[in-house]
gemmi code that builds the backbone of each chain (N, CA, C; Angstrom):
import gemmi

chains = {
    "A": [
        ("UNK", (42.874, 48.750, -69.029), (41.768, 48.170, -68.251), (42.167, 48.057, -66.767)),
        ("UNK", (41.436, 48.872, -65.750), (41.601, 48.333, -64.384), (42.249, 47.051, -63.944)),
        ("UNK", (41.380, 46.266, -64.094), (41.442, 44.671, -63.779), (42.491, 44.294, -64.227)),
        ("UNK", (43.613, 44.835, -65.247), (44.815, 44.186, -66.251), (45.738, 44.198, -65.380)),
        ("UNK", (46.196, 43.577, -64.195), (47.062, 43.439, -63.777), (47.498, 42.404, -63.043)),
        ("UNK", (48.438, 41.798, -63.057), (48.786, 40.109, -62.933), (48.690, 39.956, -61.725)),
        ("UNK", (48.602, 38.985, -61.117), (48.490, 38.605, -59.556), (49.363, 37.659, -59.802)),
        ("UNK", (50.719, 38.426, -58.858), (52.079, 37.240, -58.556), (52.588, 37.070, -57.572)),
        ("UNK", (51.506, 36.017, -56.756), (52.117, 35.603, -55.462), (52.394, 34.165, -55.613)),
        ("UNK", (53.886, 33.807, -55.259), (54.260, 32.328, -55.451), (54.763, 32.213, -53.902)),
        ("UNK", (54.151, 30.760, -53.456), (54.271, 30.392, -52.146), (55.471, 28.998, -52.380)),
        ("UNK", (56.507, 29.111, -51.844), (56.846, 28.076, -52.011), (56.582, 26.639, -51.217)),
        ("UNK", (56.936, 25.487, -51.583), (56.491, 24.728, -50.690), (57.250, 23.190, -50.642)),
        ("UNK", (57.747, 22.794, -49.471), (58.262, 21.676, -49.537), (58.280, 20.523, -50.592)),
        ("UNK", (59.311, 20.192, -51.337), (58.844, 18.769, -51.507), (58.273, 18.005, -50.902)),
        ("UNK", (58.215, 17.358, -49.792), (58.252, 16.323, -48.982), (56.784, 16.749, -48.875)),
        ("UNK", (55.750, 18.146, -48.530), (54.911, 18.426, -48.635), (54.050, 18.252, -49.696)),
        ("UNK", (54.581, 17.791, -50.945), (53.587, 17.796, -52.282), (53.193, 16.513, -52.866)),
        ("UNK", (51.829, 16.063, -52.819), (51.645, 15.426, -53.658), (50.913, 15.198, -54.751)),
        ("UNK", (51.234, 14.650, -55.875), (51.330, 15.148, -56.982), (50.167, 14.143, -57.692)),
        ("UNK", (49.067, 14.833, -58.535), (47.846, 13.800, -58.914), (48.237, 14.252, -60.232)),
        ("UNK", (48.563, 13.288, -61.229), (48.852, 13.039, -62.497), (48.273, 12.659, -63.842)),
        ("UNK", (46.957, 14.009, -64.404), (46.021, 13.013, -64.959), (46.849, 13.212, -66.878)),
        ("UNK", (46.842, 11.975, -67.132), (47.634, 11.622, -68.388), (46.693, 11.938, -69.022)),
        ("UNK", (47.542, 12.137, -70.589), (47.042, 11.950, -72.251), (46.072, 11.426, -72.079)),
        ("UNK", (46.357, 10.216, -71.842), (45.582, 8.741, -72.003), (44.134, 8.815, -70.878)),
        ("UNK", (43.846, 9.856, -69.986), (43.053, 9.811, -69.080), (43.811, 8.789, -67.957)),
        ("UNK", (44.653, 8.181, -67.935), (44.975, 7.646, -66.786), (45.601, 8.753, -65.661)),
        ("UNK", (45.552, 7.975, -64.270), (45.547, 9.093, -63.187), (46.862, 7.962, -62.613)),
        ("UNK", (47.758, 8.892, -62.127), (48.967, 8.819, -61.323), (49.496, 9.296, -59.961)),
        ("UNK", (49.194, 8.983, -59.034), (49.976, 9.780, -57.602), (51.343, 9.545, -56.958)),
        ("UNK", (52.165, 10.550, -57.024), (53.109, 10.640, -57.394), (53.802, 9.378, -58.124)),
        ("UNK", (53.045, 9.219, -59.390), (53.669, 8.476, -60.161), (53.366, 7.161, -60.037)),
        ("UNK", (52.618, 6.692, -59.374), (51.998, 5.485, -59.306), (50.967, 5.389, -59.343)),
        ("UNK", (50.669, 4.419, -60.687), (49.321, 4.273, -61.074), (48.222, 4.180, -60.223)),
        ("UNK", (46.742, 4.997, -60.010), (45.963, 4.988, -59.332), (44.852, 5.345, -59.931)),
        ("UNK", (43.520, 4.266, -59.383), (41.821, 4.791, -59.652), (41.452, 5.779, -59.487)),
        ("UNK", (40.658, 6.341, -59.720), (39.885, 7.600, -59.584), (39.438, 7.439, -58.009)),
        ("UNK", (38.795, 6.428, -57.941), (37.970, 5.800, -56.845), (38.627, 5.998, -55.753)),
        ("UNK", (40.042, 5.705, -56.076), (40.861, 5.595, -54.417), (41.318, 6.333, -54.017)),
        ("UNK", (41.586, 7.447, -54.908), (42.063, 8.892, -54.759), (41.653, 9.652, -53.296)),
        ("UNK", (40.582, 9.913, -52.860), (39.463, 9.838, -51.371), (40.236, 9.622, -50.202)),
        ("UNK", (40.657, 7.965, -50.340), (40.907, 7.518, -49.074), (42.640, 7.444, -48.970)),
        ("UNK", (43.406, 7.635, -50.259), (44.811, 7.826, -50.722), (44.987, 9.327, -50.151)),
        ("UNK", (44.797, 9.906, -50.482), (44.877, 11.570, -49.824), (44.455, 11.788, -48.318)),
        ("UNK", (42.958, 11.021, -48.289), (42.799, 11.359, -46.558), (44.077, 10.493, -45.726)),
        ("UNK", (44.581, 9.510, -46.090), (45.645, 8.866, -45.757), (46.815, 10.027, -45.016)),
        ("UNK", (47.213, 10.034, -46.811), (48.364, 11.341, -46.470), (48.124, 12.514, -45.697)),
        ("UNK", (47.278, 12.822, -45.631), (46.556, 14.378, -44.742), (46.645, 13.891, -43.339)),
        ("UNK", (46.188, 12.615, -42.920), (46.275, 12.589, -41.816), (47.836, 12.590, -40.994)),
        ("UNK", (48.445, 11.898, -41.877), (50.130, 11.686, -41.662), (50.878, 12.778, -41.505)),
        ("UNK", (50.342, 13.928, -42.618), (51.075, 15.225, -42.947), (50.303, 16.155, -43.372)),
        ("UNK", (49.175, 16.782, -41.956), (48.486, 18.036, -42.401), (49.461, 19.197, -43.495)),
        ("UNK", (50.577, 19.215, -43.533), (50.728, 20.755, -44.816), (50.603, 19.884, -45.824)),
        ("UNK", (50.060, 18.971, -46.204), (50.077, 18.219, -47.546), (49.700, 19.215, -48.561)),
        ("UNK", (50.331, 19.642, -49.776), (49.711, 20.513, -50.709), (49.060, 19.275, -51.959)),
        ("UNK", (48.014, 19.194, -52.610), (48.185, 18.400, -53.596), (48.064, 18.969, -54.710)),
        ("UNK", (49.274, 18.655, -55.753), (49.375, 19.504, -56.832), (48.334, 18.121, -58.279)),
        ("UNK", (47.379, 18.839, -58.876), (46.381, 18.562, -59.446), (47.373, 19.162, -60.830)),
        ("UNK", (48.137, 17.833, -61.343), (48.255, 18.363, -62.649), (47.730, 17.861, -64.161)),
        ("UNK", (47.126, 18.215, -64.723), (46.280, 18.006, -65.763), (46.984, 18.074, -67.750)),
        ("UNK", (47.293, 16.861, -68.143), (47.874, 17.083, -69.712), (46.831, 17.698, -70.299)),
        ("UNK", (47.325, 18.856, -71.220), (46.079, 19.113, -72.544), (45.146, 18.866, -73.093)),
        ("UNK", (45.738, 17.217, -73.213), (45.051, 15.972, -74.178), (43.608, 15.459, -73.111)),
        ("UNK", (44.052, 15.719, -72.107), (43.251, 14.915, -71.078), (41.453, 15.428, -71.056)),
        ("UNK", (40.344, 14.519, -71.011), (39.349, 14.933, -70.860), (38.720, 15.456, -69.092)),
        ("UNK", (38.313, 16.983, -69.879), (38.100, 17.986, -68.301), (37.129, 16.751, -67.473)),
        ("UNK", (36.717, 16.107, -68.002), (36.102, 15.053, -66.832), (36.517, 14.918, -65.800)),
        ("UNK", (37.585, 14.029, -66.555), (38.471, 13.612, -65.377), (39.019, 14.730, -64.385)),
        ("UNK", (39.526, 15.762, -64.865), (39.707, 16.711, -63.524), (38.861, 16.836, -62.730)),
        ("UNK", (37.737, 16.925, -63.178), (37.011, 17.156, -62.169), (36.519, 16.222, -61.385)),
        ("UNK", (36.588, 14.635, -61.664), (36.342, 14.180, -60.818), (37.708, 13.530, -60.016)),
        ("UNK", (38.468, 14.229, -60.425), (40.082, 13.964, -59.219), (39.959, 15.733, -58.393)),
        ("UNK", (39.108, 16.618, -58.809), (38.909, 18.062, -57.870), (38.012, 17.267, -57.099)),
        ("UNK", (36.981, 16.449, -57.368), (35.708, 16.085, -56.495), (36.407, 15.102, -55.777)),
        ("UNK", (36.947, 14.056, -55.811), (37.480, 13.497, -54.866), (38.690, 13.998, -53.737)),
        ("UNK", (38.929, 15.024, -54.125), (40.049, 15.794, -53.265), (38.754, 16.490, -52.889)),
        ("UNK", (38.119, 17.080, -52.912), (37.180, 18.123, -52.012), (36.345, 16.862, -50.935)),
        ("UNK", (36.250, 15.765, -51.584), (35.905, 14.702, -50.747), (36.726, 14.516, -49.643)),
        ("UNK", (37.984, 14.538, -49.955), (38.988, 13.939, -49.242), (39.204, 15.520, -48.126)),
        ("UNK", (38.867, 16.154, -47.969), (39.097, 17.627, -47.136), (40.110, 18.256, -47.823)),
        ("UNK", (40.639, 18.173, -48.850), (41.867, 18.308, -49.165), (42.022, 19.988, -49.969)),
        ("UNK", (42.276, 20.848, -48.972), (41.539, 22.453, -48.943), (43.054, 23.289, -50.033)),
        ("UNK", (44.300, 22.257, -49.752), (45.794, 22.640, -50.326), (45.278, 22.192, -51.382)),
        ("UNK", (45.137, 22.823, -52.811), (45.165, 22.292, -54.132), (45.471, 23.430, -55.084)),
        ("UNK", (46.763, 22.687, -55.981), (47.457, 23.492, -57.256), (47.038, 23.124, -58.163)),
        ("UNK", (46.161, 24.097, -58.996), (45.652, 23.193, -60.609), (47.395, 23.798, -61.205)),
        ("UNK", (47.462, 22.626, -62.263), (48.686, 22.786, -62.666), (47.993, 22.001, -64.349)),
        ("UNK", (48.701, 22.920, -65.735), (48.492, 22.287, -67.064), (49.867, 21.821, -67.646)),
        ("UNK", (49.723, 20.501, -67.805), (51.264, 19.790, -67.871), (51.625, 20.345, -69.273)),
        ("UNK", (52.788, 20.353, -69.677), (53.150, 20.336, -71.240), (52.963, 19.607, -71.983)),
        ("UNK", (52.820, 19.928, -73.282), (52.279, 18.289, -73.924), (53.860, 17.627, -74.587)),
    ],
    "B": [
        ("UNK", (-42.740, 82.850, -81.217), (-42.344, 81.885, -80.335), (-41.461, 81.134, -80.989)),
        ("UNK", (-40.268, 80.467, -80.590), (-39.100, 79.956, -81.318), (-39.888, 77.920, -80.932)),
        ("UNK", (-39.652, 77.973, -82.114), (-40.023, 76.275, -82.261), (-38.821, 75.259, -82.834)),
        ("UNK", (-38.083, 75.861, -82.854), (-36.935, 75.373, -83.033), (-36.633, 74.292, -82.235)),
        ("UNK", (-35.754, 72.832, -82.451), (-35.863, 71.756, -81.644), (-34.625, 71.647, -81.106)),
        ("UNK", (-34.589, 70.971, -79.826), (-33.428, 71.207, -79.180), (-32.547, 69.579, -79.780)),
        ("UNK", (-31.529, 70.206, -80.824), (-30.178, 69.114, -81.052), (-29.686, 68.613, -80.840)),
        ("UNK", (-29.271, 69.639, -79.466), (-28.378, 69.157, -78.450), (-27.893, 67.695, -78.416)),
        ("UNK", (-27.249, 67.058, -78.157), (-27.023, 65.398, -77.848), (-25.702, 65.807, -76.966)),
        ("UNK", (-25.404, 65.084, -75.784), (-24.323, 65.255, -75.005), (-24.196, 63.779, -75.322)),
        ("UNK", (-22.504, 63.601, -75.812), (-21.881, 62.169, -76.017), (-20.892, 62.348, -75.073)),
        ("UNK", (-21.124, 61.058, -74.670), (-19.796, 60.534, -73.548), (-18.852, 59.091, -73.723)),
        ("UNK", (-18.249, 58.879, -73.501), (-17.246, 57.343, -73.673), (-17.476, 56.761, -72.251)),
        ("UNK", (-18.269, 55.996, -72.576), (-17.978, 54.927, -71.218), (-16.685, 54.529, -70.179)),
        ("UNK", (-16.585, 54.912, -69.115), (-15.369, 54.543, -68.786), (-15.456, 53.887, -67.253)),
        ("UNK", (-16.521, 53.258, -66.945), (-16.718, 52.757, -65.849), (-16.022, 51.169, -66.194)),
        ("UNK", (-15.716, 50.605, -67.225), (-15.369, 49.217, -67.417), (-13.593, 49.585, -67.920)),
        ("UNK", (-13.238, 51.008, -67.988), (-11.187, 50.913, -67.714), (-11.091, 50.157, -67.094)),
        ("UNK", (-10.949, 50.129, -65.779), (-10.430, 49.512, -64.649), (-10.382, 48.236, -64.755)),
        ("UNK", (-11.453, 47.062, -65.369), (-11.017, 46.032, -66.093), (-10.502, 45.676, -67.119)),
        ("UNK", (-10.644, 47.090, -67.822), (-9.614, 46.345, -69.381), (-8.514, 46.376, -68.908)),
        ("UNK", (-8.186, 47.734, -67.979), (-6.039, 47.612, -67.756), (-6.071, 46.419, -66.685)),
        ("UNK", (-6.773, 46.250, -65.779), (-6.293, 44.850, -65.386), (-6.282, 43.938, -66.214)),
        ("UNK", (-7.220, 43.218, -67.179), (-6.701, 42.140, -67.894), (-5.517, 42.558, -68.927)),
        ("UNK", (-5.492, 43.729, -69.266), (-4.128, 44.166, -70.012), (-2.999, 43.755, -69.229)),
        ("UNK", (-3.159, 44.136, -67.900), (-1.886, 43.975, -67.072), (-1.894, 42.299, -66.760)),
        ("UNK", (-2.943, 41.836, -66.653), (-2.333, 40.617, -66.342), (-2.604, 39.334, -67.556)),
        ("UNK", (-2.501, 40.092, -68.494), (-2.588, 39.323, -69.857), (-0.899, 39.574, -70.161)),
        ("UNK", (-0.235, 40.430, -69.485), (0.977, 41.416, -70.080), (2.073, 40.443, -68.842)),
        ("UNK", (1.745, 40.050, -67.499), (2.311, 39.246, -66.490), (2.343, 38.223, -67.163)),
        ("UNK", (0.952, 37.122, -67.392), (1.553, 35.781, -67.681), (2.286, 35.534, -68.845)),
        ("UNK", (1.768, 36.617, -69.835), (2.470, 35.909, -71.244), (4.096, 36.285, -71.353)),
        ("UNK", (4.750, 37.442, -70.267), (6.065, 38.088, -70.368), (7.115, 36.622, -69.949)),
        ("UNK", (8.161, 36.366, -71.545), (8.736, 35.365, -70.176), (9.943, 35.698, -70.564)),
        ("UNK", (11.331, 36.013, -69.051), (12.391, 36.263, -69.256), (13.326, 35.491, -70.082)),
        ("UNK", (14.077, 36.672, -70.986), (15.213, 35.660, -71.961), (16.519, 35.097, -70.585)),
        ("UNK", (16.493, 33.975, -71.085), (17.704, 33.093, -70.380), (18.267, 32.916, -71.079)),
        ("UNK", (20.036, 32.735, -70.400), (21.078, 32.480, -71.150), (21.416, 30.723, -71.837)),
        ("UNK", (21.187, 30.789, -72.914), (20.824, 29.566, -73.716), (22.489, 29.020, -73.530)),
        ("UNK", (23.684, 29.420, -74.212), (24.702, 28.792, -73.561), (24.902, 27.703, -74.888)),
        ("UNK", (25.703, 26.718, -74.867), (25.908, 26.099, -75.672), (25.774, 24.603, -74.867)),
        ("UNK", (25.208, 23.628, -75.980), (24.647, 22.765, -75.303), (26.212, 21.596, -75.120)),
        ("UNK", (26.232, 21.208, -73.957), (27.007, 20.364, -72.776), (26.740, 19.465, -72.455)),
        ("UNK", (27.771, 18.302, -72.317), (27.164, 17.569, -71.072), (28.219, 17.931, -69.913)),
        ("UNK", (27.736, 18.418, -68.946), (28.679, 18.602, -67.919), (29.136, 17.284, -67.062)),
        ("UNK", (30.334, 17.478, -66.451), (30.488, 16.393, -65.764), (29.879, 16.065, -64.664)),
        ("UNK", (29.468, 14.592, -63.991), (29.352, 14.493, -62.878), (30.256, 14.117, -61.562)),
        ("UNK", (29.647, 15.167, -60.608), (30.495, 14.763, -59.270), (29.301, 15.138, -57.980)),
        ("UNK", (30.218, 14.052, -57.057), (29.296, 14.892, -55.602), (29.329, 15.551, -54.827)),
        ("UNK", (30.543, 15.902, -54.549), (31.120, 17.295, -54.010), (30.493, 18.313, -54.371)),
        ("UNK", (29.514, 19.343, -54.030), (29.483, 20.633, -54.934), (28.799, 21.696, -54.087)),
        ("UNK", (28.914, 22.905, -54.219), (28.542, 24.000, -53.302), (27.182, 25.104, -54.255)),
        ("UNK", (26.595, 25.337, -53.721), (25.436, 26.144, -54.636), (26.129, 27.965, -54.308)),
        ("UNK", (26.205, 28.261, -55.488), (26.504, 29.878, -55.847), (25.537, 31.093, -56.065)),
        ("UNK", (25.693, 31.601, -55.493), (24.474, 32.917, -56.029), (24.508, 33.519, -57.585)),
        ("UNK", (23.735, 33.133, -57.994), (23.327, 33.070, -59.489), (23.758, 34.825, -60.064)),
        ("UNK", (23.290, 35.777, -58.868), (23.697, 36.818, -59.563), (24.983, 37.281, -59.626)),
        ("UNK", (25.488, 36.597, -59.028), (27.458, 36.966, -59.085), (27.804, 36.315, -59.889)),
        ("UNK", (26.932, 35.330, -60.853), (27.856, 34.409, -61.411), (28.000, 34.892, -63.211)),
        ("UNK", (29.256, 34.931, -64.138), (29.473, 35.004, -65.520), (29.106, 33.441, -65.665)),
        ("UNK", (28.697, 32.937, -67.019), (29.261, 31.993, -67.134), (30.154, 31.652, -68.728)),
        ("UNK", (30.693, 30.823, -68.401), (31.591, 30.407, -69.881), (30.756, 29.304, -70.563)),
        ("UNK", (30.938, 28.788, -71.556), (30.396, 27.442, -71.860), (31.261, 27.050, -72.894)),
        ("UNK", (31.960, 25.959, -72.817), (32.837, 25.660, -73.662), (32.258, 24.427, -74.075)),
        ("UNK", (31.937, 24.161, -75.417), (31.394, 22.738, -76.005), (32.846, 21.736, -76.256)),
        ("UNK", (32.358, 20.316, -76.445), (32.978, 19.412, -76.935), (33.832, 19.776, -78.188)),
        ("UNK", (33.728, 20.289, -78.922), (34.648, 21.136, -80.182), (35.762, 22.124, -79.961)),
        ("UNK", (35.214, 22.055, -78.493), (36.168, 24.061, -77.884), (35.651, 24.893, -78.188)),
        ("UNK", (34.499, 24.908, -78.525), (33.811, 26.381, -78.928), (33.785, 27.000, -77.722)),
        ("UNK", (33.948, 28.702, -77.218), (33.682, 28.970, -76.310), (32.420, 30.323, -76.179)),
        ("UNK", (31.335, 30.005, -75.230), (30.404, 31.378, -75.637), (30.323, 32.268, -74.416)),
        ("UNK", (30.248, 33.411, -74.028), (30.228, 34.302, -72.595), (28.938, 35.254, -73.563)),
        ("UNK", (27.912, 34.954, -72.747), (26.614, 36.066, -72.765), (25.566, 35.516, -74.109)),
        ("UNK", (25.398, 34.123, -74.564), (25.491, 33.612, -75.835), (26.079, 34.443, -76.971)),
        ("UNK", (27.084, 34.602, -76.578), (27.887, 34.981, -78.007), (29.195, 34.058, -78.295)),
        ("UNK", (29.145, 33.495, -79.535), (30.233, 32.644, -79.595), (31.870, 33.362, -79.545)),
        ("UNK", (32.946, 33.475, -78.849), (34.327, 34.006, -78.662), (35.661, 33.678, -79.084)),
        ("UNK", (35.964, 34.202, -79.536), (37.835, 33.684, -79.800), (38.422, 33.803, -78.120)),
        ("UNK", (39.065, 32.887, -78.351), (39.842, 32.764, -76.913), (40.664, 33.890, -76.177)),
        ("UNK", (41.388, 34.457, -77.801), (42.103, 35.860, -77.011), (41.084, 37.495, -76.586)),
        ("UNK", (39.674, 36.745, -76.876), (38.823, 37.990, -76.356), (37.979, 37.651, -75.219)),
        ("UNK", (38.409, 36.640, -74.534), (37.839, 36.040, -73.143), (38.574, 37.347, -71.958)),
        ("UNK", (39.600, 37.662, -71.919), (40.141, 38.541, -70.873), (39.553, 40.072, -70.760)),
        ("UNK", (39.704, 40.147, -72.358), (38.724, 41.906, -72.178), (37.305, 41.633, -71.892)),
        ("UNK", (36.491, 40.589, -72.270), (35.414, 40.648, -71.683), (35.125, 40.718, -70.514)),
        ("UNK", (35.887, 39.326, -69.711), (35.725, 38.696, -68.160), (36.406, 40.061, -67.563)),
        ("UNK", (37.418, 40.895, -68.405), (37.865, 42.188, -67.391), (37.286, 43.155, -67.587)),
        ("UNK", (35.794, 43.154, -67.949), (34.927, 44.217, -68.602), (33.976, 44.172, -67.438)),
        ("UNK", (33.515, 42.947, -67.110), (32.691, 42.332, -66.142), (33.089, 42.470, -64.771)),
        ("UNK", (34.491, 42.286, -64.820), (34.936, 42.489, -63.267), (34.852, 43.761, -62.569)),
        ("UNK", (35.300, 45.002, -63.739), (35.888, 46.259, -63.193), (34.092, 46.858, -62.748)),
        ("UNK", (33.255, 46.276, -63.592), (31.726, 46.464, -63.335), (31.099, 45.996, -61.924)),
        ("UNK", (31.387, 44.787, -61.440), (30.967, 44.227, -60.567), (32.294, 43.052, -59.825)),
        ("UNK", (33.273, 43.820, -59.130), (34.245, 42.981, -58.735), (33.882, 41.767, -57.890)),
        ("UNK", (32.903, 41.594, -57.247), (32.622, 40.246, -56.854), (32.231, 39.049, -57.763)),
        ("UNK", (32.648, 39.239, -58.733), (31.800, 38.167, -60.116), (32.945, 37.137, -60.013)),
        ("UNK", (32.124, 36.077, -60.087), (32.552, 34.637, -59.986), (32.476, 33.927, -61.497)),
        ("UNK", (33.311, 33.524, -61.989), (33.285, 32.922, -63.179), (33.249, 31.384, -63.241)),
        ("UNK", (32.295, 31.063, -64.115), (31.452, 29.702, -63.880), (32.125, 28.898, -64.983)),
        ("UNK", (32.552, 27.679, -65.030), (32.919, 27.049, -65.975), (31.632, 25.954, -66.216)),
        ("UNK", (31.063, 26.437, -67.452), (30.026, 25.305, -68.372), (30.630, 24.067, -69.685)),
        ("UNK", (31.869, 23.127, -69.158), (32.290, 22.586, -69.893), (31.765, 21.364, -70.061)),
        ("UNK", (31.914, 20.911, -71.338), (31.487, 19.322, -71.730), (32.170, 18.682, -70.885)),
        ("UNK", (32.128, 17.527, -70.468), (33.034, 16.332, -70.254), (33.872, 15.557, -71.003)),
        ("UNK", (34.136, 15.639, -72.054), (34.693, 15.368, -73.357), (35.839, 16.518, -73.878)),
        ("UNK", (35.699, 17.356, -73.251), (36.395, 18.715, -73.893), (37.821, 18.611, -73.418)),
        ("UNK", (39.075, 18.850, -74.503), (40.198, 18.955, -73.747), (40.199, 19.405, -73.276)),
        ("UNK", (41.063, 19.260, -71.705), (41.231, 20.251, -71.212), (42.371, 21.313, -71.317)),
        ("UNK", (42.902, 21.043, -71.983), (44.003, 22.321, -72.740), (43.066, 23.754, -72.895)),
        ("UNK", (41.592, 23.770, -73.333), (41.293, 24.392, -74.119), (40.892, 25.296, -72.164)),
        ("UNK", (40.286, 24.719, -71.748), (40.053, 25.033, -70.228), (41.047, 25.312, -69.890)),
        ("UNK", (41.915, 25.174, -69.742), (43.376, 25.700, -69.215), (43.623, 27.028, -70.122)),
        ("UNK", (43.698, 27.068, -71.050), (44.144, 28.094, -71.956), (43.276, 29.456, -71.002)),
        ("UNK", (41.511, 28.996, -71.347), (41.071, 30.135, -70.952), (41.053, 31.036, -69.586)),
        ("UNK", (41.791, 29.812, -68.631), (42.043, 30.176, -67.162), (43.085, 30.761, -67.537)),
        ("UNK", (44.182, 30.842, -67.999), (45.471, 31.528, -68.171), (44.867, 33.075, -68.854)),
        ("UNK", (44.231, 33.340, -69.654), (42.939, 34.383, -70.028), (42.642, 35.575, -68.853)),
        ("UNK", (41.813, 34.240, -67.627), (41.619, 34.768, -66.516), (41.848, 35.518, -65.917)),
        ("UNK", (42.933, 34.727, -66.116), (44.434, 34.979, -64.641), (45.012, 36.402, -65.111)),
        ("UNK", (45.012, 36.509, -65.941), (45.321, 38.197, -66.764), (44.668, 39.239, -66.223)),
        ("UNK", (43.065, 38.915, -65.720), (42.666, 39.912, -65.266), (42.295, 39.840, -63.941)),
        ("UNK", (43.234, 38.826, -63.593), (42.630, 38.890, -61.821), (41.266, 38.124, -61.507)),
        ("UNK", (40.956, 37.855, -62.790), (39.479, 36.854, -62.576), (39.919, 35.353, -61.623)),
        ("UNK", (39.927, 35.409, -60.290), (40.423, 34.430, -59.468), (39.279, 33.648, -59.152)),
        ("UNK", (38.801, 33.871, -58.566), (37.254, 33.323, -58.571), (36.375, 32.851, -59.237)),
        ("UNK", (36.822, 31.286, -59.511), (36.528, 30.218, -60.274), (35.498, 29.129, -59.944)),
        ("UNK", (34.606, 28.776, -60.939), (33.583, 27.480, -60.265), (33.652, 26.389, -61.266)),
        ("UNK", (33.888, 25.379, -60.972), (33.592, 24.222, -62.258), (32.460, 23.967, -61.920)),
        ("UNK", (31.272, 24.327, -62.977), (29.932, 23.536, -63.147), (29.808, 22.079, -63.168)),
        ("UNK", (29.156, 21.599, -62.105), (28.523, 19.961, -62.406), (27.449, 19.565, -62.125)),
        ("UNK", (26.859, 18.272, -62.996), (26.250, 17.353, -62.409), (25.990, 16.777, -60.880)),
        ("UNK", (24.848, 16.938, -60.095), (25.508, 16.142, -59.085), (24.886, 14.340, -58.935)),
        ("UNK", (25.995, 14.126, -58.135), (25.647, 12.255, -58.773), (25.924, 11.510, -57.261)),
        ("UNK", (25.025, 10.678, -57.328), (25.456, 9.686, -55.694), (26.749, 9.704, -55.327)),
        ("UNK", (27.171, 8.788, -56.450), (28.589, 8.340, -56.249), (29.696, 8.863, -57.469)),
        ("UNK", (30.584, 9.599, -56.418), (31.854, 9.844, -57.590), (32.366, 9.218, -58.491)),
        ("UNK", (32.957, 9.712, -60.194), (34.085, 8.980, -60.600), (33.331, 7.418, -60.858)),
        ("UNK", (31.857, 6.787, -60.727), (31.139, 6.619, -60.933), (31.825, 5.206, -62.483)),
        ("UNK", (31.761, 5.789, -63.277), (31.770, 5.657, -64.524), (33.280, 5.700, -65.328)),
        ("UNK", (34.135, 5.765, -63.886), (35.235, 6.137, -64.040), (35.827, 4.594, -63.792)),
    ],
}
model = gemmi.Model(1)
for chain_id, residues in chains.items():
    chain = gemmi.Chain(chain_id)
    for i, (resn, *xyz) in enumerate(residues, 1):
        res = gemmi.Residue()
        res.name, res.seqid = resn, gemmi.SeqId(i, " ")
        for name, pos in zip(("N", "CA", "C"), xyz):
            atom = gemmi.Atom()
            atom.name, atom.element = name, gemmi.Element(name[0])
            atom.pos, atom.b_iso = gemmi.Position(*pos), 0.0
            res.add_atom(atom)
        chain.add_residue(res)
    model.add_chain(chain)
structure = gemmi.Structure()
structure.add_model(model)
structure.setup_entities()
């Protein structure tokens, strides 16, 4: 098939640059590891963006987790301008 | 002298009233025609307020129910035949945007799986379908 061929471009990117949205099993949400609302996610990111435009935010999502919730931690990052985003599927 | 009677009869078909039968044909044939739409599997999608409007004709869509069922074109799919399709579609029309029609309830493992599917064929060009709602996360 034409189309059968992998696209492998890996960008690397600072730690210090990444931050990391953590949506659990449980539907709970984490930034870098500290417990956080859905709600605050918005003004938590426009925070960091302003501090550190290369902010990447890595959007990582457990198995277990309901696609809801991603999407409304994608909608609050598209809220937030937040144009750097890694969907990432955690291991279970 | 021939006394013979004239038989003759000239028959004709009326055809001064065509012109209204094929118009009401034709427009008996307009209102009642109605296009099949893609029925899809029934969802509740999520809501958000963020969202961008897509041109409908670039768009595949997926529909993955609350169970994980997944359907492309209403046909219900096994997961490992999502890539030859979506790469059936692409090599046809490489601008095609692939639409995600997921429940809100649905793992998302099962959404992940089929993006990894995707990603096989270069299908990069991704949309999550939503609701749109005042306020985000809302209910969250």
């Amino acid at each position: 098939m034409p189309g059968k061929q992998k696209q492998e471009n890996t960008v690397k990117v600072k730690q210090s640059n990444i931050a990391t949205l953590f949506v659990q099993a449980d539907d709970s949400v984490t930034l870098d590891g500290k417990p956080i609302v859905i709600n605050h996610i918005m003004n938590s990111i426009q925070d960091r963006i302003y501090s550190n435009p290369k902010l990447v935010v890595l959007l990582k999502v457990h198995p277990d987790a309901d696609y809801g919730y991603m999407v409304a931690c994608l909608d609050e990052l598209k809220l937030a301008n937040a144009t750097k985003v890694s969907l990432k599927t955690a291991t279970k | 002298m021939d006394f013979g009677r004239n038989t003759k009869k000239e028959t004709f078909i009326p055809t001064s009233s065509m012109g209204d039968i094929a118009f009401l044909l034709l427009i008996f044939f307009m209102v009642t025609t109605i296009f099949r739409e893609e029925s899809g599997l029934p969802v509740e999608l999520p809501r958000a307020e963020a969202g961008e409007e897509v041109n409908r004709e670039l768009v595949s869509n997926i529909y993955i129910n609350r169970q994980g069922q997944i359907s492309i074109d209403d046909r219900l799919i096994q997961i490992r035949f999502v890539s030859d399709l979506i790469g059936q579609k692409i090599s046809e029309n490489p601008q095609l945007v692939v639409a995600f029609k997921t429940d809100n309830y649905t793992d998302y493992g099962v959404v992940s799986d089929v993006m990894e599917e995707l990603k096989e064929v270069n299908a990069v060009r991704v949309f999550f379908n939503n609701d749109i709602e005042s306020r985000p996360g809302a209910k969250y």
